[in-house]
C-alpha positions in Angstrom: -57.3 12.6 49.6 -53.4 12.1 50.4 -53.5 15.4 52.3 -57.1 14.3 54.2 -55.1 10.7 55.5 -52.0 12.4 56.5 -53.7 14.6 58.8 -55.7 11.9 60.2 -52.3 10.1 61.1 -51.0 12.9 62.2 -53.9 13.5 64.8 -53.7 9.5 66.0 -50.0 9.6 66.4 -50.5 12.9 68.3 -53.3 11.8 70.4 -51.7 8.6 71.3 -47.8 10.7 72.1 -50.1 12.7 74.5 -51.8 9.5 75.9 -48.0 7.8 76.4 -49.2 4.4 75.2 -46.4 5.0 71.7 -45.5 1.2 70.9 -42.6 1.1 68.4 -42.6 -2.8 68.1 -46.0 -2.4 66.9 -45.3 -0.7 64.0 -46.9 2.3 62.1 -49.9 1.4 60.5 
């Protein structure tokens, strides 16, 4: 399950690199 959610993260923090719109004051959630 730890794996399945770490790729998932992986793929959003990807996706939104790609997409520019990376907002550090926001946080990682």
């Amino acid at each position: 399950m730890g794996a399945h959610n770490a790729y998932h993260i992986g793929q959003i923090l990807y996706v939104r690199k790609l997409e520019g719109v990376w907002d550090p004051s926001k946080g990682v959630k």
